[in-house]
C-alpha positions in Angstrom: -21.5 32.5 1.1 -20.1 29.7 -1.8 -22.3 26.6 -1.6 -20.8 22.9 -2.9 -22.7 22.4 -5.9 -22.9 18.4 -5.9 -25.7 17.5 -8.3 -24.6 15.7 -11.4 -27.2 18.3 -13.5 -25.5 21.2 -12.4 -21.9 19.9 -12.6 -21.8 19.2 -16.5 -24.1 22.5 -16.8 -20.9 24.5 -15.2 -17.8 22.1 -15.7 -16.1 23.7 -19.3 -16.5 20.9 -22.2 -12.7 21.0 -22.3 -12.3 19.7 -18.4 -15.2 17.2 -18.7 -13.0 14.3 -18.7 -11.6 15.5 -15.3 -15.6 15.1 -13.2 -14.9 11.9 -10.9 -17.5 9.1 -12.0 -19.6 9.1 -8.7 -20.7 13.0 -9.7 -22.3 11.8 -13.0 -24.3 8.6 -11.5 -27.3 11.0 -10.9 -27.5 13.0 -14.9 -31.0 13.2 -15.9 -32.6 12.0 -19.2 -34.1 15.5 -19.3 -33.9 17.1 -22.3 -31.5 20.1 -21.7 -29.2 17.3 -19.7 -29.1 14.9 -22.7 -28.1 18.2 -25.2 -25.1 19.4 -22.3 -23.9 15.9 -22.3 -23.9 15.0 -25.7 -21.9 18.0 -26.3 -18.8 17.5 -24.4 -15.9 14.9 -24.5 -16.4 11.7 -22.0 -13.7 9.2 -21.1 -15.1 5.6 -21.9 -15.0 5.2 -17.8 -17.6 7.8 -17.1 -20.2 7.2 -18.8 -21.7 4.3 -17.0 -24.8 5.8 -16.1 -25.9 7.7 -19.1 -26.7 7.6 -22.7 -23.9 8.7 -25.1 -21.9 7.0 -28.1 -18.6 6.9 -25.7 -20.4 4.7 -23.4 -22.7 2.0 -25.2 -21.8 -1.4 -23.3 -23.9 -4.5 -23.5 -24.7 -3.5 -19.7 -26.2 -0.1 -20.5 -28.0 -0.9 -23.5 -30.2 -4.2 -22.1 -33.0 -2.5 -21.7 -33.3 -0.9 -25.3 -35.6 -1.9 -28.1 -33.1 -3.7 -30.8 -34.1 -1.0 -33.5 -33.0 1.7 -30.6 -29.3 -0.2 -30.3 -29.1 -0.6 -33.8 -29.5 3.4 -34.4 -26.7 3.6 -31.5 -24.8 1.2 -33.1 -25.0 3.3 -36.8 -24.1 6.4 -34.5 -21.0 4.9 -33.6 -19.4 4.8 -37.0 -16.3 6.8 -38.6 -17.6 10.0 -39.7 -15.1 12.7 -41.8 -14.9 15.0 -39.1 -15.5 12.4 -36.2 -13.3 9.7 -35.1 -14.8 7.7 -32.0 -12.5 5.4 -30.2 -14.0 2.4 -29.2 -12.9 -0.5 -27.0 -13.2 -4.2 -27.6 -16.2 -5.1 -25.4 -17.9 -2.4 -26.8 -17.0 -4.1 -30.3 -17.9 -7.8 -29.3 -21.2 -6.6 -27.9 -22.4 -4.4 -31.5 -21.6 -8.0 -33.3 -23.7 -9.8 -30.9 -26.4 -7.2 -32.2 -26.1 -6.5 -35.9 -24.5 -10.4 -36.5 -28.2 -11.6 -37.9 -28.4 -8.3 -39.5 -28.2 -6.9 -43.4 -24.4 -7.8 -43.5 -23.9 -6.4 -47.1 -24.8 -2.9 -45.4 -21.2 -2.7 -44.5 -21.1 1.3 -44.4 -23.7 1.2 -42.1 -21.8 -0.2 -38.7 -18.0 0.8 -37.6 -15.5 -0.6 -39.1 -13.7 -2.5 -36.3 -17.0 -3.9 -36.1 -16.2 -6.4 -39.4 -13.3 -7.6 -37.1 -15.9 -10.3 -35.2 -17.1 -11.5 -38.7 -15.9 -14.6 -40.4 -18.0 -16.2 -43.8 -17.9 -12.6 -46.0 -15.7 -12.0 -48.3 -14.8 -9.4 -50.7 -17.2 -6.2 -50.1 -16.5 -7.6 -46.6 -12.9 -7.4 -46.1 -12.6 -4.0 -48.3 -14.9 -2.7 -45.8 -12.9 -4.2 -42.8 -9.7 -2.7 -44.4 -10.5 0.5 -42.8 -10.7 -0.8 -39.2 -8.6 0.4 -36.4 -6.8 -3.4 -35.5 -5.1 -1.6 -32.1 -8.7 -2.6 -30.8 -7.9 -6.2 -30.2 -6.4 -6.6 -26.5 -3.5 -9.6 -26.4 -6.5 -12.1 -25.6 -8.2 -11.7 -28.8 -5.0 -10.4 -30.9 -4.9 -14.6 -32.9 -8.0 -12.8 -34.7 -5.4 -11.0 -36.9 -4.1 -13.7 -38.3 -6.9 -15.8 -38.6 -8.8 -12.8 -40.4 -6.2 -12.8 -43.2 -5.8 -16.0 -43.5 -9.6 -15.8 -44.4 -8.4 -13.0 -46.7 -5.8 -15.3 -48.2 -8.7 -17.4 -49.5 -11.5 -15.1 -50.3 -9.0 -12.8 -52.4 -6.7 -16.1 -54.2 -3.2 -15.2 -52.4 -0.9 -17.8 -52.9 2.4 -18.2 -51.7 3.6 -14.9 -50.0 3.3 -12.5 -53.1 0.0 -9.7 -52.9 -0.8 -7.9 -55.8 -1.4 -3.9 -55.9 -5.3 -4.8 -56.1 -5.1 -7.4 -53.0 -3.5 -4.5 -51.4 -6.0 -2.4 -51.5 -8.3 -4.5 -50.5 -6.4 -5.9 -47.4 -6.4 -1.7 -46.6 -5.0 -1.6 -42.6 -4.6 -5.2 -42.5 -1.3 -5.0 -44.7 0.2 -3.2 -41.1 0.6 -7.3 -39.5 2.2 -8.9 -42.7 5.3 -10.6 -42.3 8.5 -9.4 -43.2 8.5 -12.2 -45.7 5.0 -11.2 -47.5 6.2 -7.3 -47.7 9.5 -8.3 -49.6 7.8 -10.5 -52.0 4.8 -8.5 -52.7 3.7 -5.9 -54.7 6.0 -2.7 -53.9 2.7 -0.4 -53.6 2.9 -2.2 -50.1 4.9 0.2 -49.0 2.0 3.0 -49.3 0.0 0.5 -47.3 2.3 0.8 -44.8 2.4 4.4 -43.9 -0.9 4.7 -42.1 0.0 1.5 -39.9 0.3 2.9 -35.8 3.8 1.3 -35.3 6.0 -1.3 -37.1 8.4 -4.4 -36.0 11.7 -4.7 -36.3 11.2 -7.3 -39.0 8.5 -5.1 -41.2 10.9 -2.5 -41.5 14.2 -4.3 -42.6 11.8 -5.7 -44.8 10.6 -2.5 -46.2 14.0 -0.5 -46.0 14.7 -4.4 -48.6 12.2 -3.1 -50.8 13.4 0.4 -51.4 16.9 -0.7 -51.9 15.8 -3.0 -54.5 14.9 0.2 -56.8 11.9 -1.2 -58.1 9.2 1.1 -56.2 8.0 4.3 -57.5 11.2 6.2 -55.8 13.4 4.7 -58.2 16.9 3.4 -57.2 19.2 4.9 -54.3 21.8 7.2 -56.3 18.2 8.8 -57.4 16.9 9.9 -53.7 17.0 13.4 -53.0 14.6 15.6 -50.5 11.9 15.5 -52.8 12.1 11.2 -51.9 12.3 11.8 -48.0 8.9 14.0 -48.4 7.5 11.3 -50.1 8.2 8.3 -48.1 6.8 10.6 -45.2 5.7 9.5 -42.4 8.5 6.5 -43.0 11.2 8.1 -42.3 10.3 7.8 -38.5 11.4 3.9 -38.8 14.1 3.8 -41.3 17.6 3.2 -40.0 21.3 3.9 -41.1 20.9 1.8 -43.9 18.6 4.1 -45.6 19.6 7.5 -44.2 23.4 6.6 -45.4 21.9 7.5 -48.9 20.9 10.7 -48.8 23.1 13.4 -48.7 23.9 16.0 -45.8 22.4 18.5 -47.4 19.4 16.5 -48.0 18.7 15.0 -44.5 19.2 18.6 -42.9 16.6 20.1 -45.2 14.1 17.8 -44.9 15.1 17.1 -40.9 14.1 20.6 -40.1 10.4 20.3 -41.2 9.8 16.8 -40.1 10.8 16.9 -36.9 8.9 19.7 -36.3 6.0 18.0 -37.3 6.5 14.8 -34.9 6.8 17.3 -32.2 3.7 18.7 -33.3 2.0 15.4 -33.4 4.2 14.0 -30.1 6.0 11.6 -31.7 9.7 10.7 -31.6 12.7 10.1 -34.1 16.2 9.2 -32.8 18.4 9.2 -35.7 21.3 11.4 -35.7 23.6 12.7 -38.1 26.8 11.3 -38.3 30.7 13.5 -37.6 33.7 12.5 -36.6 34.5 11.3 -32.9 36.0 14.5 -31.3 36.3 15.1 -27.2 36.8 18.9 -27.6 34.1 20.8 -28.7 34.1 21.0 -32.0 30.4 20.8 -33.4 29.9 24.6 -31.7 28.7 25.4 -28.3 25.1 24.9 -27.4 23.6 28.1 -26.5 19.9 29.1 -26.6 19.7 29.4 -30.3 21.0 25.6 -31.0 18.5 24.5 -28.4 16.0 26.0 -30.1 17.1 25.0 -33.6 14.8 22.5 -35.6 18.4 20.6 -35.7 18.8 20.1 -32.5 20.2 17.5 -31.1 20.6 16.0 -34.2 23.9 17.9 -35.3 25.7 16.5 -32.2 26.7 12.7 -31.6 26.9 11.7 -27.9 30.2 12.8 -27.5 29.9 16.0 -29.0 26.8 16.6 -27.2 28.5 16.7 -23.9 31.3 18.4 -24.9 29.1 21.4 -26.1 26.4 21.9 -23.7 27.2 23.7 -20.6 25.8 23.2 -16.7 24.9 27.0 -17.4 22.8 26.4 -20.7 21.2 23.6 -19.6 19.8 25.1 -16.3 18.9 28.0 -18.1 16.9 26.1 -21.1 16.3 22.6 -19.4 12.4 22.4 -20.7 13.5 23.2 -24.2 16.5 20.3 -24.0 14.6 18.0 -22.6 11.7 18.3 -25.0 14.0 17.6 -28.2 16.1 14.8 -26.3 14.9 11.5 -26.5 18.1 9.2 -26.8 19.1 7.6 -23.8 22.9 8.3 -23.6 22.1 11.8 -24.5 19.6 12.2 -21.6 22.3 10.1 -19.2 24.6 13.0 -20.0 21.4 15.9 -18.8 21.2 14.3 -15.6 24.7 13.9 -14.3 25.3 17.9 -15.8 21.9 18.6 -13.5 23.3 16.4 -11.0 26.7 18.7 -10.8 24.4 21.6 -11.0 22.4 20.8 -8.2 24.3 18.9 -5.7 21.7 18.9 -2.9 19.0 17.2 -5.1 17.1 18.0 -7.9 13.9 20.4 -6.8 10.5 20.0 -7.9 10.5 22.5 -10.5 13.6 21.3 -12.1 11.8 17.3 -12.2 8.6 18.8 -13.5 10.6 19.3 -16.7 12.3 16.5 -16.5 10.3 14.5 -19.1 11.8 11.0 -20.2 15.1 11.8 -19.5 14.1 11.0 -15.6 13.5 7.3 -17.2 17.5 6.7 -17.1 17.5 7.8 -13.5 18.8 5.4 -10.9 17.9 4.7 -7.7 20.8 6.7 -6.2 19.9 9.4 -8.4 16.0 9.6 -7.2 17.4 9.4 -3.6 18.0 12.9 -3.7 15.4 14.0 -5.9 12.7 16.5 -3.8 9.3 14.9 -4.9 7.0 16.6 -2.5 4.4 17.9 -4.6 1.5 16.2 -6.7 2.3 18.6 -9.8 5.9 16.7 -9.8 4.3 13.3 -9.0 2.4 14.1 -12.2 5.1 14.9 -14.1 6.9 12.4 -13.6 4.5 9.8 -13.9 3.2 10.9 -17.6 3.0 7.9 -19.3 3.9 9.4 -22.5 7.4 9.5 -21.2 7.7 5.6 -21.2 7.9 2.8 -18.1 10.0 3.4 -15.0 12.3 0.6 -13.8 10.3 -0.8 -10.4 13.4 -0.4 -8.4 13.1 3.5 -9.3 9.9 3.8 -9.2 9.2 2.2 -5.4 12.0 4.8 -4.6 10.0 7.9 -6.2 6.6 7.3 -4.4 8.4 6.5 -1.1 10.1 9.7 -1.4 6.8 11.1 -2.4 4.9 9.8 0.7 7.2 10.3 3.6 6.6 14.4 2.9 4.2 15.4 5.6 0.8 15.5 4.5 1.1 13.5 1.7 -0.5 10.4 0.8 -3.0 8.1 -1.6 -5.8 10.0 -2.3 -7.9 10.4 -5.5 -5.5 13.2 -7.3 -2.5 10.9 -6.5 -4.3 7.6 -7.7 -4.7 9.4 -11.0 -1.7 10.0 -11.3 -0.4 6.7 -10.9 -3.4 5.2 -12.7 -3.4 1.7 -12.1 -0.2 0.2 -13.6 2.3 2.7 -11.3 0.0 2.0 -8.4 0.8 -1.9 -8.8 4.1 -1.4 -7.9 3.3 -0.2 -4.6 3.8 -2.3 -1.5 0.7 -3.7 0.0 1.2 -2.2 3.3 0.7 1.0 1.0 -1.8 0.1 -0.5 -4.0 -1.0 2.7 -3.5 2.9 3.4 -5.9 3.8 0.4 -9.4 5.2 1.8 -13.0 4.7 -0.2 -13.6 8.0 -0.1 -9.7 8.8 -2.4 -11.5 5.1 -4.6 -14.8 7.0 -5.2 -13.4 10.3 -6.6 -10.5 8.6 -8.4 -10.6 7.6 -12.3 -11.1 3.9 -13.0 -7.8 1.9 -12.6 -6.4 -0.6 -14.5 -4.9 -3.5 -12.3 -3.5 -5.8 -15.1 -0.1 -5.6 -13.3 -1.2 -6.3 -9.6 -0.6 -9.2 -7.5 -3.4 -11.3 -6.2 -3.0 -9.5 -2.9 -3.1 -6.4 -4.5 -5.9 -6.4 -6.6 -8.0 -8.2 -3.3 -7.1 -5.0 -1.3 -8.2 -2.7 -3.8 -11.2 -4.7 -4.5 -12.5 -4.6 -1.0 -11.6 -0.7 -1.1 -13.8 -0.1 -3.8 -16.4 -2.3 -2.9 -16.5 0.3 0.2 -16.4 2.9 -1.9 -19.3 2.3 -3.9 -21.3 0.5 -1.4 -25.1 1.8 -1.9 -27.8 -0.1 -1.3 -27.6 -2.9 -3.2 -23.5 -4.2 -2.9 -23.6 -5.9 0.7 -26.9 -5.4 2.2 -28.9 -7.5 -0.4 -28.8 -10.3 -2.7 -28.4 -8.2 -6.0 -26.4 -5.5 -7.8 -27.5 -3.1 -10.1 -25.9 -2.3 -13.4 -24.4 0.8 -12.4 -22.9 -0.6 -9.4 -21.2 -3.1 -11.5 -19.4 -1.0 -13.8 -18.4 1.2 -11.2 -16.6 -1.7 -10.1 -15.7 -3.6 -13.1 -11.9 -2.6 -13.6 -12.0 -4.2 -9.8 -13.3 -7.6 -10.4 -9.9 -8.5 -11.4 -8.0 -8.9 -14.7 -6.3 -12.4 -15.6 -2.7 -12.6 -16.2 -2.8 -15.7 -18.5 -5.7 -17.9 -19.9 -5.4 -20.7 -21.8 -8.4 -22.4 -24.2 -8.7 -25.7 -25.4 -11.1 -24.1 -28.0 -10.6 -20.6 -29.2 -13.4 -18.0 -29.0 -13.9 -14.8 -30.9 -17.1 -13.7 -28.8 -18.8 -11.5 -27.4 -21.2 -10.0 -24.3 -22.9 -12.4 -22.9 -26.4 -12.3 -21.5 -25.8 -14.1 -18.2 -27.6 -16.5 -16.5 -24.9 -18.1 -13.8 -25.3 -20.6 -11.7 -22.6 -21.1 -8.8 -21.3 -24.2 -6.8 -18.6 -23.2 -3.9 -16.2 -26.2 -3.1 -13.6 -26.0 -0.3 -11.0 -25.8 -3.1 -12.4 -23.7 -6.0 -16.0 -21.8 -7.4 -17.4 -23.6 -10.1 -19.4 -21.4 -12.4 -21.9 -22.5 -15.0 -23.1 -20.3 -18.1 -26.4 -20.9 -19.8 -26.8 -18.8 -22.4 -29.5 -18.8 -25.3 -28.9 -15.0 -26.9 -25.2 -15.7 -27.2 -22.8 -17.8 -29.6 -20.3 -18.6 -27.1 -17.4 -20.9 -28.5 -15.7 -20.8 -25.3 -15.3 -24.5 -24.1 -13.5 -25.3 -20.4 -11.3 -22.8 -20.2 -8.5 -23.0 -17.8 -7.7 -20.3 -16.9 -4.8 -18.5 -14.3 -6.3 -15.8 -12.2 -4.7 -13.4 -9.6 -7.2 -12.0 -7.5 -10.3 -9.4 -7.4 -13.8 -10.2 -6.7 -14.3 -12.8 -3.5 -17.4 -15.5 -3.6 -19.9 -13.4 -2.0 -20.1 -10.6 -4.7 -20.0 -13.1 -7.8 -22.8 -15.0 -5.6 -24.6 -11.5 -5.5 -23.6 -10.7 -9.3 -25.4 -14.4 -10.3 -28.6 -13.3 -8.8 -28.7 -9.8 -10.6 -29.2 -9.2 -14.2 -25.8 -8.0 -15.9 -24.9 -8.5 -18.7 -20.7 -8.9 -18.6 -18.2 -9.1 -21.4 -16.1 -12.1 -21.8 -13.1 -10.2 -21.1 -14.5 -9.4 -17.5 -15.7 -12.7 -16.8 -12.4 -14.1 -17.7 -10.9 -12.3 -15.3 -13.0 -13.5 -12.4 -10.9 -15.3 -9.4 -12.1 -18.8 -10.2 -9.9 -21.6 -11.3 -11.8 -23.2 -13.9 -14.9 -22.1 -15.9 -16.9 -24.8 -17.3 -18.8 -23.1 -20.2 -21.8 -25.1 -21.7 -24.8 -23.9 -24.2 
C-alpha cells in the first residue's frame, strides 16, 4: 500500500524542481545539512518564504546567518550578486542586513557585493554611484522609498549637476537611477536620457509627457516627426508601451500596423499590456468586418476596432466559442464591459465556472449584480479569478465572490484557498470569516501578507498562526527560536503609517530588548552595540499582530529582526537609544 512520505529529505528528493515553490513551509523545517540534501536544494527554485530553515542564496536573513563566521557571510553575501545568466531577486531586509555586514568592508570592491546593496551607502562617490547605477530601485518598500531621492541628490553633488540639465556622461553614470527623474530634469537634459529610460520597470504620467516633449522637439537621434517611420517605432522599443496619441498621431497607418503586429506579440510573450488603439470613424453598423476566429487570432486584434465597432462586430456566438483567446488580447475596460454583458446575454442563468476560469481581467469591470450570479464553486475558479496579474477587485465585488464561494457545500478557508487569496484578498474578508480559519489550513498555507488588514484582523490571524506553529518553544517557555520566528514573522503585524522625527536608512538589528508593560501602552527599549541605528522616538501607528506575551518571549530569545519587522510591532511608541 502508498505510504505519506512526510520527511523534508525525501520531499525535495521527489518534489520536480519546477513545483518546488509549491512544498508548504512546515515540510522543509526538518532539511539536513547533509551533503546530497545541500546539492538537491541548491538546485531548485525557492520562494524567499521557504527557506527559513536552510542554507541557500534565496534565503540569507540577518536571522539565519547569526551564527556564521563573518568571512562565511561575506562569501554568502558575494554569492548573492548579479551573474549573466543569474538574476536573484532580493528583498529589502535582506539588503539592509548585507550593509550591516560588508559597511566596514573594502568599499572600492564594488563588483564584489549586489548592486542594490550600494543603495544603503552614503559618503562614495563616482566608482560608487556608476556601480549603484545598475541596482534594481523596486527594492525599496514605501518606508524607505525617500532614499531615492536623497541618493541623487548625493549624485547631484558628487557628479557637479546643476540646475536641472544632465549631461550624456552624468547619464551614464546615474545608470537606473535616471528611471525617478522629474519630468522637469528629463526635458532639460541631455536627449540620450531617453535610452536611459527604456530599461526603467514603469513610468509616471509626468516622465512620459516629458519624454513624448523630448521627441517632439526633433533633437534626439530619431530626428524630427515628418522623419518617423517603422524603422523609429523599432527603435524607441520598448517605449512605445507608454507613448500616447500625441505620438502615435505621427506615424502612419501603415506604419503602426506593421510594427503593431510584432510588438504586441512580444508584450504578450513577456505578459505585458498596451491599450492604444487605432483610430476610424464612429460607425454603429458593423463596418470594421465581423469578428470571427481569424480576427481574434490576428496579431491586430482588438486594435483594428474602436469600442463601438467592437461591439458591433463581435457576435454572442464568437465570443462563446473563442472567449480565452478574446479575453487574452482585451485589456481595455469599455471593451471588456462590452464581453460581459454579450456573456451575460449568453448565459442568462449565471456564468459557469469554466466560462469564469477564462475570464481574466475582464471579470475586474464586474459588478456586484453581475457576480451574484456568477457559479464560483470550485478552487480552480477561485484561482482564476484571484490571479493578481489581472489587477485589484473593487471590495464590494470581491466580499460578494468569496461569499458565493463559501456558501457551496464543502467549501471553506483552508491552505489551497489561503493561497489563493494570499494575504491582501484575504483582508477583505469579514472577521467572522476569518475566525473560521484552522491552524492546521495556517501551517500548510504560503506566508501571507497582511499590510491591508484591520487590527482585528491581523490579531485573529496572529493567534491562528501562533497555533499553528506552536512547538516547543512559542507558549510553553520563555523563548523562541529563530525558526519559530520567521515562521511567524509576516504575523507579527505590518504598520500602516509611521512617522520619524529623525529618518533612518538602517538595517537588521542585533537585538537586545528590554520591555516595560503600562496599563496604556508597551514601552520597548533597544540597546544595540553591532548596529548604526539612526532611528530616534519613532511614533509610530500600528494595527494589530503580535500581543505582549510573545514580544515578552521574543525579548528573552536571541533574534535578530529587521527594522521593517520591528516597526510593525503593536506598540505605540518606540523609544530607540544607543
Amino acid at each position: 500500500s502508498a505510504r505519506l512520505v512526510t520527511s523534508s529529505d525525501a520531499i525535495i528528493t521527489n518534489v520536480p524542481d519546477a513545483m518546488a515553490t509549491e512544498i508548504p513551509r512546515v515540510f522543509l523545517l526538518d532539511v539536513s545539512q547533509s551533503s546530497s540534501a545541500v546539492q538537491t536544494v541548491n538546485r531548485k527554485k525557492w520562494k524567499h518564504e521557504q527557506v527559513v530553515s536552510f542554507q541557500v542564496l534565496q534565503g540569507f536573513t540577518c536571522s539565519r546567518i547569526q551564527s556564521f563566521s563573518t568571512s562565511k557571510v561575506l562569501s554568502l553575501i558575494r554569492g548573492c550578486r548579479r551573474r549573466v545568466n543569474q538574476t536573484l531577486v532580493l528583498q529589502e531586509s535582506q539588503l539592509s542586513c548585507m550593509y550591516h555586514y560588508i559597511k566596514s568592508a573594502d568599499l572600492a570592491a564594488f563588483s564584489q557585493y549586489p548592486a542594490e546593496v550600494l543603495i544603503y551607502y552614503k559618503s562614495q562617490c563616482r566608482s560608487y554611484f556608476s556601480s549603484l547605477g545598475a541596482a534594481n530601485f523596486s527594492v525599496l518598500s514605501s518606508t524607505l522609498s525617500f532614499k531615492k531621492q536623497a541618493l541623487f541628490n548625493n549624485a547631484r553633488g558628487c557628479l557637479g549637476i546643476s540646475g536641472v540639465r544632465i549631461s550624456r556622461d552624468q547619464l551614464d553614470v546615474l545608470g537606473n537611477m535616471c528611471c525617478f527623474l522629474s519630468g522637469e530634469y528629463i526635458q532639460s537634459s541631455d536627449p540620450y536620457v531617453l535610452e536611459k529610460l527604456k530599461p526603467c520597470v514603469d513610468l509616471s504620467a509626468e516622465q512620459i509627457s516629458a519624454l513624448e516633449s523630448v521627441l517632439l522637439g526633433g533633437n534626439t537621434s530619431y530626428g524630427p516627426s515628418d522623419s518617423w517611420n517603422r524603422t523609429t517605432l523599432d527603435s524607441l522599443d520598448p517605449l512605445p508601451l507608454y507613448l500616447t496619441a500625441n505620438i502615435w498621431s505621427k506615424f502612419s497607418q501603415v506604419n503602426k500596423q506593421r510594427f503593431l503586429k510584432t510588438f504586441i506579440r512580444d508584450l504578450r510573450k513577456n505578459d505585458k499590456k498596451l491599450c492604444v488603439f487605432l483610430s476610424s470613424p464612429v460607425e454603429t453598423a458593423c463596418t470594421a468586418g465581423q469578428i470571427l476566429q481569424a480576427q481574434v487570432y490576428s496579431d491586430m486584434f482588438p486594435f483594428a476596432y474602436d469600442v463601438t465597432q467592437f461591439n458591433a462586430c463581435l457576435s454572442v456566438q464568437t465570443l462563446k466559442d473563442n472567449l480565452e483567446a478574446v479575453t487574452d488580447r482585451v485589456y481595455d475596460r469599455s471593451y471588456q464591459r462590452i464581453i460581459l454583458d454579450k456573456l451575460n446575454q449568453a448565459y442568462p442563468g449565471g456564468l459557469s465556472d469554466e466560462v469564469l476560469q477564462v475570464l481574466g481581467s475582464a471579470s475586474r469591470v464586474a459588478t456586484p449584480d453581475d457576480v451574484r450570479k456568477w457559479n464560483v464553486t470550485k478552487i480552480d475558479t477561485l484561482s482564476s479569478l484571484m490571479n493578481q496579474r489581472n489587477g485589484d477587485w473593487d471590495p464590494e465585488v470581491y466580499q460578494s465572490e468569496q461569499i458565493k464561494y463559501l456558501s457551496v457545500n464543502g467549501n471553506a478557508l483552508g491552505s489551497n484557498e489561503l493561497n489563493v487569496l494570499g494575504g491582501t484578498n484575504l483582508c477583505a474578508l469579514n472577521s467572522s470569516v476569518l475566525k473560521n480559519i484552522t491552524a492546521a489550513s495556517v501551517e500548510r498555507a504560503s506566508a501571507l501578507s497582511l499590510t491591508s488588514c484591520s487590527s482585528e484582523k491581523k490579531t485573529i490571524l496572529f493567534s491562528i498562526a501562533q497555533n499553528a506553529f506552536n512547538t516547543k518553544n512559542t507558549r510553553s517557555t520563555n523563548t523562541i527560536s529563530i525558526t519559530t520566528y520567521q515562521m511567524l514573522q509576516n504575523y507579527l503585524g505590518n504598520h500602516t503609517h509611521t512617522h520619524t522625527h529623525t529618518h533612518t536608512h538602517t538595517l537588521s538589528l542585533s537585538l537586545s530588548l528590554s520591555l516595560s508593560h503600562t496599563h496604556t501602552h508597551t514601552l520597548i527599549h533597544i540597546h544595540t552595540h553591532t548596529a548604526a541605528v539612526r532611528l530616534i522616538f519613532c511614533v509610530c501607528v500600528f494595527s494589530g499582530g503580535a500581543d505582549v506575551a510573545f514580544i515578552r518571549a521574543l525579548v528573552n530569545s536571541s533574534v535578530n529582526m529587521d527594522v521593517l519587522t520591528f516597526m510593525s510591532l503593536k506598540q505605540s511608541v518606540i523609544n530607540v537609544s544607543y
